[in-house]
C-alpha positions, -999 to +999 in steps of 0.1 A: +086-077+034+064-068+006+069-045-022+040-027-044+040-006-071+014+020-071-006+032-098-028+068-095-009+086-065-006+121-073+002+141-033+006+131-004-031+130+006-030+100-016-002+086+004-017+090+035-048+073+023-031+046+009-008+041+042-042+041+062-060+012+046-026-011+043-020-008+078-052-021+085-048-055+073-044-081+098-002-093+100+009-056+083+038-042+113+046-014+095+040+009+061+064+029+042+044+045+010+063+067-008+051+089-037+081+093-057+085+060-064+047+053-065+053+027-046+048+010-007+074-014+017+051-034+038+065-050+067+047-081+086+031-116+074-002-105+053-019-118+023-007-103-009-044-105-023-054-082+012-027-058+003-038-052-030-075-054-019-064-025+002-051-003-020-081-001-044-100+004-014-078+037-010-087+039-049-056+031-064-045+001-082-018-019-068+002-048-079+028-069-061+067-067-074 
């Protein structure tokens, strides 16, 4: 499990968008993005660089915690 703080999500069409690109990562089983904590559980075996990479493809900056 990975955890990520979240940095720019404002509703939950940000969430969406941010769930969509992180569950395209090759080795992500499952999302959980939540914007009250500005933050996303990431189940599975992926790259922590591809994670982040993912987010600011969404167009949010992301770091790993």
């Amino acid at each position: 499990m990975t955890k990520l703080s979240i940095e720019g999500m404002t509703c939950q069409h940000c969430v969406k968008a941010v769930n969509e690109e992180l569950i395209k990562v090759p080795g992500v089983t499952s999302v959980d993005v939540s914007l009250e904590n500005n933050s996303a559980t990431v189940e599975g075996q992926a790259d922590n660089a591809a994670l982040v990479a993912a987010v600011a493809e969404a167009g949010y900056e992301a770091q790993v915690v």
